[in-house]
Backbone atoms as SQL, in Angstrom:
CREATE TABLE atoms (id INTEGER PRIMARY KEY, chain TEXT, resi INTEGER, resn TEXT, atom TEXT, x REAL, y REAL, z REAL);
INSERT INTO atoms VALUES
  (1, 'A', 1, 'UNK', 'N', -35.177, -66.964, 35.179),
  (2, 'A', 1, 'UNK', 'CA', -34.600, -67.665, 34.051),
  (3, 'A', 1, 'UNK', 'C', -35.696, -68.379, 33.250),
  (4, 'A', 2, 'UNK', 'N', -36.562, -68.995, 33.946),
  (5, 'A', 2, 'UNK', 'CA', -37.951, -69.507, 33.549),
  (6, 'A', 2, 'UNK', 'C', -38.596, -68.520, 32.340),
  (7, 'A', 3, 'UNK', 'N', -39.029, -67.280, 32.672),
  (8, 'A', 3, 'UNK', 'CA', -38.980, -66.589, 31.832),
  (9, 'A', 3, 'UNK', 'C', -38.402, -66.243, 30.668),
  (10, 'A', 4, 'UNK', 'N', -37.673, -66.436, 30.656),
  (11, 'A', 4, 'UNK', 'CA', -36.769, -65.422, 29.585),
  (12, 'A', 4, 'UNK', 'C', -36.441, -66.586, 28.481),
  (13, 'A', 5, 'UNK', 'N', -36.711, -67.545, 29.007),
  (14, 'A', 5, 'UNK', 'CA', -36.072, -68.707, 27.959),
  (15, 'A', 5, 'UNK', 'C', -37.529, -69.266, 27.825),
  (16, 'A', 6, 'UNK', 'N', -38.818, -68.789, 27.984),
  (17, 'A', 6, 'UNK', 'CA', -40.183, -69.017, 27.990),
  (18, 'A', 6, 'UNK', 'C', -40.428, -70.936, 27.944),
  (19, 'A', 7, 'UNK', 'N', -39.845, -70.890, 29.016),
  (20, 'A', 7, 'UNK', 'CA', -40.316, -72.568, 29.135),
  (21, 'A', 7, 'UNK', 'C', -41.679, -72.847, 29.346),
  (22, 'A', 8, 'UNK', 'N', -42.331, -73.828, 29.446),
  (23, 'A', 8, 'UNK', 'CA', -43.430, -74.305, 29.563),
  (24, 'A', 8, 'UNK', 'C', -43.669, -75.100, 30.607),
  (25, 'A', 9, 'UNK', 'N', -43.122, -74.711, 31.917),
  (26, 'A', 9, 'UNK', 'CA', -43.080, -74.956, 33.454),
  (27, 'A', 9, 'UNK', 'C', -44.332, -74.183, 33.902),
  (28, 'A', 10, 'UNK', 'N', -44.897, -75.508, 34.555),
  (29, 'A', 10, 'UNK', 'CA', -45.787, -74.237, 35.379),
  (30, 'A', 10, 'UNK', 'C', -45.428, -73.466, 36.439),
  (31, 'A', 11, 'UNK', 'N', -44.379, -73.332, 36.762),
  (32, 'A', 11, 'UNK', 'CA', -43.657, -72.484, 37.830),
  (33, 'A', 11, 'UNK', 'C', -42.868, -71.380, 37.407),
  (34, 'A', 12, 'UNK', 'N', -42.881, -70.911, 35.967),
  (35, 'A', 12, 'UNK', 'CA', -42.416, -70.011, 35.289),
  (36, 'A', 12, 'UNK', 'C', -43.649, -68.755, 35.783),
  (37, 'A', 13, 'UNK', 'N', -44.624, -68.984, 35.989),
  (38, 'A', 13, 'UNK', 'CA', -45.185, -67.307, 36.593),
  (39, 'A', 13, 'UNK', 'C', -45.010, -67.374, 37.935),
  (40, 'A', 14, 'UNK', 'N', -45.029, -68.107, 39.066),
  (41, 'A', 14, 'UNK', 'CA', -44.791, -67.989, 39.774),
  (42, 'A', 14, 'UNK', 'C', -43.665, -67.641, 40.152),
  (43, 'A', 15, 'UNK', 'N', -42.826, -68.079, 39.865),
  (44, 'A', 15, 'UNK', 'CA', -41.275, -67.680, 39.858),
  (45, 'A', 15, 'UNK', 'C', -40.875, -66.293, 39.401),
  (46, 'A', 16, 'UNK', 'N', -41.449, -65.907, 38.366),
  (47, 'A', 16, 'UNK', 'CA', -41.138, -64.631, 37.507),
  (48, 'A', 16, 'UNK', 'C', -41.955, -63.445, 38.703),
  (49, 'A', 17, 'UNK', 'N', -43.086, -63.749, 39.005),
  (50, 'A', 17, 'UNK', 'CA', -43.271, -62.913, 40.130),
  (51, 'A', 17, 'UNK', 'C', -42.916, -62.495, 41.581),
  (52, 'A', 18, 'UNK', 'N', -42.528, -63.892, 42.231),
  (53, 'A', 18, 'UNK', 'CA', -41.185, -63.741, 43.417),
  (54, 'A', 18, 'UNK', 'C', -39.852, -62.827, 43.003),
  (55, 'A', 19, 'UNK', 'N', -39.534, -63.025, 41.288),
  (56, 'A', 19, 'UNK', 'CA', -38.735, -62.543, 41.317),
  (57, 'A', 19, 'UNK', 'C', -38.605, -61.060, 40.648),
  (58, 'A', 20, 'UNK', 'N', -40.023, -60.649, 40.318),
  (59, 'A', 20, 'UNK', 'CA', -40.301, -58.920, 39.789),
  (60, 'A', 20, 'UNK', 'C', -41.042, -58.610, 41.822),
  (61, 'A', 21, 'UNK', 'N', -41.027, -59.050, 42.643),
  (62, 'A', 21, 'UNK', 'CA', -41.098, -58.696, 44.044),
  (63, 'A', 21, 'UNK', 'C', -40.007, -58.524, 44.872),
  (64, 'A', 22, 'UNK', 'N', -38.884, -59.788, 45.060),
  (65, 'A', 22, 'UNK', 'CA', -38.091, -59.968, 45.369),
  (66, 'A', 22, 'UNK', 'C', -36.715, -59.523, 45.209),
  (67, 'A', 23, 'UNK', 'N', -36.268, -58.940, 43.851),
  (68, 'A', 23, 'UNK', 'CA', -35.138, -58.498, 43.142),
  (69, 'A', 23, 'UNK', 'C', -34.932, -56.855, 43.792),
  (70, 'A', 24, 'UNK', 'N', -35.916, -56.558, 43.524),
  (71, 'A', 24, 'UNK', 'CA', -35.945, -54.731, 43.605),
  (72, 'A', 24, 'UNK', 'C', -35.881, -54.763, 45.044),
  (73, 'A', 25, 'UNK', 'N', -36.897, -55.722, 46.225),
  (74, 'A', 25, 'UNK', 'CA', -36.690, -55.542, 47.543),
  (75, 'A', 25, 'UNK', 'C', -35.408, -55.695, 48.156),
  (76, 'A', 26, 'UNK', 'N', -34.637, -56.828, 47.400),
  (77, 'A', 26, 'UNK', 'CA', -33.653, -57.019, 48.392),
  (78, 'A', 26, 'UNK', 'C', -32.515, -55.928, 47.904),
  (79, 'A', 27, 'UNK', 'N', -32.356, -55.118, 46.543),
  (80, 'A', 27, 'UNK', 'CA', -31.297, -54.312, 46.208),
  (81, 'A', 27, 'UNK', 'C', -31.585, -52.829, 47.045),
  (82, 'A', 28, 'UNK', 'N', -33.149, -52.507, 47.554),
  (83, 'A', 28, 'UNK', 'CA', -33.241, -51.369, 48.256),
  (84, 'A', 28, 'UNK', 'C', -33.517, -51.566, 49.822),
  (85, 'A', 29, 'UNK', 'N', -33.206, -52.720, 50.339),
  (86, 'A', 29, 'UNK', 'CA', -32.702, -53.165, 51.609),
  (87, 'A', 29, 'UNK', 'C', -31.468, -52.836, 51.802),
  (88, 'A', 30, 'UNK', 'N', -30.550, -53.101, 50.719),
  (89, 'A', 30, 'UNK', 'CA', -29.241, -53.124, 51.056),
  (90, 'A', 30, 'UNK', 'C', -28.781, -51.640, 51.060),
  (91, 'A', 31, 'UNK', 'N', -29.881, -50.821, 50.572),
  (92, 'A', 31, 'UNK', 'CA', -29.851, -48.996, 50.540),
  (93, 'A', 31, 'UNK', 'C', -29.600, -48.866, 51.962),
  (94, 'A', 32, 'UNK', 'N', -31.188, -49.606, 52.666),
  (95, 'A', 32, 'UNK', 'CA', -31.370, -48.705, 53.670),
  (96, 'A', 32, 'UNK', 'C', -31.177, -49.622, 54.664),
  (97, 'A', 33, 'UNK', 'N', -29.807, -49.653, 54.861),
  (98, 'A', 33, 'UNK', 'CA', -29.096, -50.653, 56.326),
  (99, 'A', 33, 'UNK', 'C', -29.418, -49.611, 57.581),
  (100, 'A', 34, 'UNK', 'N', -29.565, -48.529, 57.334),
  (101, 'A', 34, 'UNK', 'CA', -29.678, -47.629, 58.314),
  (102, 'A', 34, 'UNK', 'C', -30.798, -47.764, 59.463),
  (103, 'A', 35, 'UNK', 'N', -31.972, -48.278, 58.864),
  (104, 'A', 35, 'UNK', 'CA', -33.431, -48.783, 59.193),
  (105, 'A', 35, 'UNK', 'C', -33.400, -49.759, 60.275),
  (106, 'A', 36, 'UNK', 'N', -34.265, -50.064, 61.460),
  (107, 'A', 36, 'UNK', 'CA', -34.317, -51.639, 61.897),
  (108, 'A', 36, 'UNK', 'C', -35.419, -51.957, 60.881),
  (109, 'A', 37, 'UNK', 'N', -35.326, -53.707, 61.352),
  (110, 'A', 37, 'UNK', 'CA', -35.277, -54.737, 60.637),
  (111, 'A', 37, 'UNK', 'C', -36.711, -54.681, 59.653),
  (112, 'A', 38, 'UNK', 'N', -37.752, -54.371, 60.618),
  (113, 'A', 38, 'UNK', 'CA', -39.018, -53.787, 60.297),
  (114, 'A', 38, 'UNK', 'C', -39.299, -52.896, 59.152),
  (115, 'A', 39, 'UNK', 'N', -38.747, -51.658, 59.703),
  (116, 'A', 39, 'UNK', 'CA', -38.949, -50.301, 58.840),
  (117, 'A', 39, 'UNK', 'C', -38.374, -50.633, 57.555),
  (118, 'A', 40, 'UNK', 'N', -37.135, -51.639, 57.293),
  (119, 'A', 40, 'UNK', 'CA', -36.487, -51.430, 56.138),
  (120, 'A', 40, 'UNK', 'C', -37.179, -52.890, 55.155),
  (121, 'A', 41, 'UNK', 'N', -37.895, -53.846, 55.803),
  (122, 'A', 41, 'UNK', 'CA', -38.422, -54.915, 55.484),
  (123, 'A', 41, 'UNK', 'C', -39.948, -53.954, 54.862),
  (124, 'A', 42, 'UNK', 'N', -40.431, -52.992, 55.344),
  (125, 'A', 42, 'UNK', 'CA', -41.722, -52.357, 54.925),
  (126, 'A', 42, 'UNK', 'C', -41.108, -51.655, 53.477),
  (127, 'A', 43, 'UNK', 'N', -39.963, -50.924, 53.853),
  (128, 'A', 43, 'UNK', 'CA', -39.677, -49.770, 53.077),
  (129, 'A', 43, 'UNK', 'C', -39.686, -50.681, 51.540),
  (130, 'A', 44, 'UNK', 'N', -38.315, -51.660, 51.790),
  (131, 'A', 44, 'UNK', 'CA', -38.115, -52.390, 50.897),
  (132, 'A', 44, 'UNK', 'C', -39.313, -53.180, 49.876),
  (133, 'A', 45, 'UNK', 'N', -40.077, -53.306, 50.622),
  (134, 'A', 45, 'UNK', 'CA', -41.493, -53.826, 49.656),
  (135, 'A', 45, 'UNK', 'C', -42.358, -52.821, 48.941),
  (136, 'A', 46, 'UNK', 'N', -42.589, -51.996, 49.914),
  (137, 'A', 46, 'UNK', 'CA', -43.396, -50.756, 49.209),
  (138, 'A', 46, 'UNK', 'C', -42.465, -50.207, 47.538),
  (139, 'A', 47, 'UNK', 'N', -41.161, -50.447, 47.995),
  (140, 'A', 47, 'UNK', 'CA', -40.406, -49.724, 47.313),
  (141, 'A', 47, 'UNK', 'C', -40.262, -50.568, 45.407),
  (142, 'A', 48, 'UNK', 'N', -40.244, -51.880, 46.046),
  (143, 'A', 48, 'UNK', 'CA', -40.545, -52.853, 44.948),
  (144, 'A', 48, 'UNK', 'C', -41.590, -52.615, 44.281),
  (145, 'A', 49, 'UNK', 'N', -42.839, -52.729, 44.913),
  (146, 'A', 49, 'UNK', 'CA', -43.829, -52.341, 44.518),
  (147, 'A', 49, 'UNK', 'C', -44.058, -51.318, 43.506),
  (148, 'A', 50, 'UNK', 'N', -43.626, -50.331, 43.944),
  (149, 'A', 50, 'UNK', 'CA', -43.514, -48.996, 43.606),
  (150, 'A', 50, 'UNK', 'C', -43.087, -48.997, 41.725),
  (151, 'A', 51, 'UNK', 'N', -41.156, -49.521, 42.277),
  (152, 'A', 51, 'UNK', 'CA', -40.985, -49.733, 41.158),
  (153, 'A', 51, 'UNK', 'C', -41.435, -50.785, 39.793),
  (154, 'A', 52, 'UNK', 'N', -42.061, -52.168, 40.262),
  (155, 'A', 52, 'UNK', 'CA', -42.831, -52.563, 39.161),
  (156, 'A', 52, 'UNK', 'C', -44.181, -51.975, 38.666),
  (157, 'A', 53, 'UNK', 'N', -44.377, -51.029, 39.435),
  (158, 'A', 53, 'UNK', 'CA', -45.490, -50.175, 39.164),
  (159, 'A', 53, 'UNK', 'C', -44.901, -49.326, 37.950),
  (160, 'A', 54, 'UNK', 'N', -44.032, -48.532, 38.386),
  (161, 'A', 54, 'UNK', 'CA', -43.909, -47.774, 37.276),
  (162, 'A', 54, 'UNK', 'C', -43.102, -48.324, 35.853),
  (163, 'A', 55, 'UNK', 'N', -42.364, -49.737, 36.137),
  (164, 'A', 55, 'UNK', 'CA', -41.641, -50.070, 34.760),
  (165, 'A', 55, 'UNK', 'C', -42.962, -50.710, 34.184),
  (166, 'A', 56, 'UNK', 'N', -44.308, -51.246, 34.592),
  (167, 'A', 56, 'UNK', 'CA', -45.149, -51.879, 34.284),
  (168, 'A', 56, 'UNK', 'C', -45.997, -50.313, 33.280),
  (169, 'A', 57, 'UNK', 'N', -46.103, -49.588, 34.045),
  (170, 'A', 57, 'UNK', 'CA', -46.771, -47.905, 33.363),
  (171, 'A', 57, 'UNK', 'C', -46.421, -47.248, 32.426),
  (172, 'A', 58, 'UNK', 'N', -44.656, -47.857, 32.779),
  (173, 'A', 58, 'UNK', 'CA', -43.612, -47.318, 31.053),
  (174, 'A', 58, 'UNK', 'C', -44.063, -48.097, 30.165),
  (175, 'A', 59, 'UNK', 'N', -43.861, -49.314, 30.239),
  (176, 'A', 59, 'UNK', 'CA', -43.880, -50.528, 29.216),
  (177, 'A', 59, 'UNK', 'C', -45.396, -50.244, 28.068),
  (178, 'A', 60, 'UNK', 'N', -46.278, -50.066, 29.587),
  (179, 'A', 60, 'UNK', 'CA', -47.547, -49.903, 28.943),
  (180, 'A', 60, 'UNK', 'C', -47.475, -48.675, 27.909),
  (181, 'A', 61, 'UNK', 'N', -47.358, -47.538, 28.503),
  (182, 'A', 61, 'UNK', 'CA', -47.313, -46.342, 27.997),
  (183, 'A', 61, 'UNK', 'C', -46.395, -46.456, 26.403),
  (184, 'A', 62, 'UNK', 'N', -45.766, -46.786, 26.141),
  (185, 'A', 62, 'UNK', 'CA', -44.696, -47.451, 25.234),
  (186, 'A', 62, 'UNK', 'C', -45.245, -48.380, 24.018),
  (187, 'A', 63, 'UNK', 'N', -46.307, -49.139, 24.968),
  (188, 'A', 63, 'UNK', 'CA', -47.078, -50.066, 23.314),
  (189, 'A', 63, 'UNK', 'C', -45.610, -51.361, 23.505),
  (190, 'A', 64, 'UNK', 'N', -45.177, -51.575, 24.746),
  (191, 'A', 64, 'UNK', 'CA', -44.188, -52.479, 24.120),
  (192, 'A', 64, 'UNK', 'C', -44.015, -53.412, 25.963),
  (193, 'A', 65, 'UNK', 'N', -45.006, -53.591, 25.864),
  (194, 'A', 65, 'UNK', 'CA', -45.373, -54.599, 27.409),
  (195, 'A', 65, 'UNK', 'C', -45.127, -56.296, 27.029),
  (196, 'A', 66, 'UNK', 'N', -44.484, -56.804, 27.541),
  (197, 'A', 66, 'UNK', 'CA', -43.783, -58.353, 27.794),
  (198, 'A', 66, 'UNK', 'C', -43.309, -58.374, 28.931),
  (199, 'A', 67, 'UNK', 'N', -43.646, -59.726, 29.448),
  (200, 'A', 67, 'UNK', 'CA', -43.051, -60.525, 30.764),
  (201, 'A', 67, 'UNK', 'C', -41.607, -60.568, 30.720),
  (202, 'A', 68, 'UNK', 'N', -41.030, -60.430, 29.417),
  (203, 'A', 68, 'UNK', 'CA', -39.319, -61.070, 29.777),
  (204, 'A', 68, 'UNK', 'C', -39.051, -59.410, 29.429),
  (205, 'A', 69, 'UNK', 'N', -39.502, -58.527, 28.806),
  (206, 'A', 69, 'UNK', 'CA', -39.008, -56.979, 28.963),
  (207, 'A', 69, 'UNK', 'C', -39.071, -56.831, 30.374),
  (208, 'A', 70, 'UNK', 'N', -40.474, -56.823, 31.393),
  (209, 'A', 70, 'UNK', 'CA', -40.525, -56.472, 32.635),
  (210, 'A', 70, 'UNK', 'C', -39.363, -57.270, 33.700),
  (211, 'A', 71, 'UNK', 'N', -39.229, -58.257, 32.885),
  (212, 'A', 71, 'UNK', 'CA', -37.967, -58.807, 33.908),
  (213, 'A', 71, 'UNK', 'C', -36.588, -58.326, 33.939),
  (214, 'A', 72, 'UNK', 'N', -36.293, -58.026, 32.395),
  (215, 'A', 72, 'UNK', 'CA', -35.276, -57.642, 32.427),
  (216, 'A', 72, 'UNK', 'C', -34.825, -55.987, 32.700),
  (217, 'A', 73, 'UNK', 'N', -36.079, -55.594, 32.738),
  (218, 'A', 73, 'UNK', 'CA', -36.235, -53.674, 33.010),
  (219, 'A', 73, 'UNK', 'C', -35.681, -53.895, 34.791),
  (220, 'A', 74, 'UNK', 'N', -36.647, -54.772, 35.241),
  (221, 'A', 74, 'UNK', 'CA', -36.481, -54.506, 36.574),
  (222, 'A', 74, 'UNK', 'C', -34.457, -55.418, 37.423),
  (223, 'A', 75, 'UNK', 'N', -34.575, -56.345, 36.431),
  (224, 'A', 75, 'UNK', 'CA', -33.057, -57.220, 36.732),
  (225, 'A', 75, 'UNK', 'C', -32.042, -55.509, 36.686),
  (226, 'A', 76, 'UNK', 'N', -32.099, -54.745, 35.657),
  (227, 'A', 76, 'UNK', 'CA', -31.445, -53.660, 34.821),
  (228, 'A', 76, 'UNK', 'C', -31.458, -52.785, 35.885),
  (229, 'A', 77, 'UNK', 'N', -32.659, -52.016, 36.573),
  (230, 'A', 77, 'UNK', 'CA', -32.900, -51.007, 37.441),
  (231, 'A', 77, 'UNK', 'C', -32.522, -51.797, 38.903),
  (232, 'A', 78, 'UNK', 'N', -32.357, -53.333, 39.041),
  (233, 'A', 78, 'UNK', 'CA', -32.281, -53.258, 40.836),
  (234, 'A', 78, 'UNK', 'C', -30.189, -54.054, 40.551),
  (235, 'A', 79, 'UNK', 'N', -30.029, -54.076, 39.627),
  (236, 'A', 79, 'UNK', 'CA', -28.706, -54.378, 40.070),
  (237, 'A', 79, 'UNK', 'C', -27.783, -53.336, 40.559),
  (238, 'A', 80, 'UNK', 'N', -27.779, -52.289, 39.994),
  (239, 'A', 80, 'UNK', 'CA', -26.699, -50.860, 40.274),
  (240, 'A', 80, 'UNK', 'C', -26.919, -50.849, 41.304),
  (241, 'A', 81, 'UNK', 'N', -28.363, -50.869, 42.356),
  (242, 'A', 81, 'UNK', 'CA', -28.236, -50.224, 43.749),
  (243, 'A', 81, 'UNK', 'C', -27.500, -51.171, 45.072),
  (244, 'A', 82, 'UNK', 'N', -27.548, -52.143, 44.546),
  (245, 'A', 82, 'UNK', 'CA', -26.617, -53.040, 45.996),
  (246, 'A', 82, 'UNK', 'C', -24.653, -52.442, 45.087),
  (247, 'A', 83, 'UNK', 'N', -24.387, -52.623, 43.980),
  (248, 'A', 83, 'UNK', 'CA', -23.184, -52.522, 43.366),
  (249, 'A', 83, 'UNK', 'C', -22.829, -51.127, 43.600),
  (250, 'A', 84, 'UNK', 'N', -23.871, -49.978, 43.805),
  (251, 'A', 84, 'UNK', 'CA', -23.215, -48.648, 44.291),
  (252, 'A', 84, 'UNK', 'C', -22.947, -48.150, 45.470),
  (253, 'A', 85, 'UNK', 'N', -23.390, -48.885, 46.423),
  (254, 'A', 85, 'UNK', 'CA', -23.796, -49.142, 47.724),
  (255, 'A', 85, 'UNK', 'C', -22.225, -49.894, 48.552),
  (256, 'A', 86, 'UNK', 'N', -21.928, -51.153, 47.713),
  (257, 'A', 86, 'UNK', 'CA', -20.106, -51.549, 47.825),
  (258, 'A', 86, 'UNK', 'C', -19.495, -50.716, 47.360),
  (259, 'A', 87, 'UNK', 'N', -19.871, -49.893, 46.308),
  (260, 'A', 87, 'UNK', 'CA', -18.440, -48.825, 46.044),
  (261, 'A', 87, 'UNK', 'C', -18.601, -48.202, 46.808),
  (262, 'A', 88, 'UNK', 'N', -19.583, -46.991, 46.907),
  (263, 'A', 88, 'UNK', 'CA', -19.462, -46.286, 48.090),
  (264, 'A', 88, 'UNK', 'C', -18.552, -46.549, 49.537),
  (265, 'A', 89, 'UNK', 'N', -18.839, -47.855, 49.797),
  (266, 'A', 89, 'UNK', 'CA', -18.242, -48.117, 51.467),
  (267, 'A', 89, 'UNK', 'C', -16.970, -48.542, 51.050),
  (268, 'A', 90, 'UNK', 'N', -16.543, -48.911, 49.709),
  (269, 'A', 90, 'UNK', 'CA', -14.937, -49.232, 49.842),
  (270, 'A', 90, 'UNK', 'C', -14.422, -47.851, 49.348),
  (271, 'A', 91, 'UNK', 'N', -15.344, -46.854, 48.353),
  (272, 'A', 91, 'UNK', 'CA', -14.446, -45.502, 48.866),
  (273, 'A', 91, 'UNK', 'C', -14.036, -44.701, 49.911),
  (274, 'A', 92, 'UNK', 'N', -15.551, -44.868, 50.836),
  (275, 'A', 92, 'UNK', 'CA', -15.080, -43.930, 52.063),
  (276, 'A', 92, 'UNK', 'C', -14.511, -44.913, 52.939),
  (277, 'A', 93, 'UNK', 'N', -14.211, -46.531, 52.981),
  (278, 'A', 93, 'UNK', 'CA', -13.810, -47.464, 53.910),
  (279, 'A', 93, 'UNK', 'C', -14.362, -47.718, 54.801),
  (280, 'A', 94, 'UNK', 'N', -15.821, -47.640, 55.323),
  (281, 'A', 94, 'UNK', 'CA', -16.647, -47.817, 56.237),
  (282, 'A', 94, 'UNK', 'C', -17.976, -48.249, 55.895),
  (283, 'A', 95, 'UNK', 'N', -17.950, -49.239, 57.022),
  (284, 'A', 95, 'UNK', 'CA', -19.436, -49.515, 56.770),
  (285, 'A', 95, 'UNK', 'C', -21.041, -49.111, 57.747),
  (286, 'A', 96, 'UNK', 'N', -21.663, -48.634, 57.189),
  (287, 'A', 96, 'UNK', 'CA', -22.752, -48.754, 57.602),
  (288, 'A', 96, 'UNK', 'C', -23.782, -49.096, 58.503);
């Protein structure tokens, strides 16, 4: 939120980066419940990683790179995967 409303906190980059780390990890944790605690705590980071890698490579590639675009690219790309993840288990009625 720090971001996007570009306050003048000094905890606005810090924050904005827990949360371009943190957002994408915890929506592709909730992918891979299948994992122990480990494997899916690795997967999940690499996977973050991964993806601010590449919305950071678009942006660039694009001529159109900002801190509150990268936030909101990545808010955009990690919400669907925990929200498809509940539909799924209330269509087939089971969980995971």
């Amino acid at each position: 939120m720090l971001a996007l409303v570009d306050s003048p906190s000094v905890l606005r980059g810090p924050c904005a980066l827990f949360f371009l780390l943190a957002a994408p990890a915890v929506a592709l944790a909730t992918v891979l419940r299948g994992l122990d605690r480990f494997g899916r705590t690795l997967c999940a980071l690499a996977g973050s990683v991964v993806l601010n890698m590449l919305v950071a490579q678009g942006m660039l590639a694009v001529h159109h790179w900002s801190v509150r675009g990268g936030v909101v690219t990545v808010t955009v790309l990690s919400v669907p995967l925990p929200l498809a993840v509940l539909l799924r288990e209330r269509i087939s009625g089971k969980r995971t």
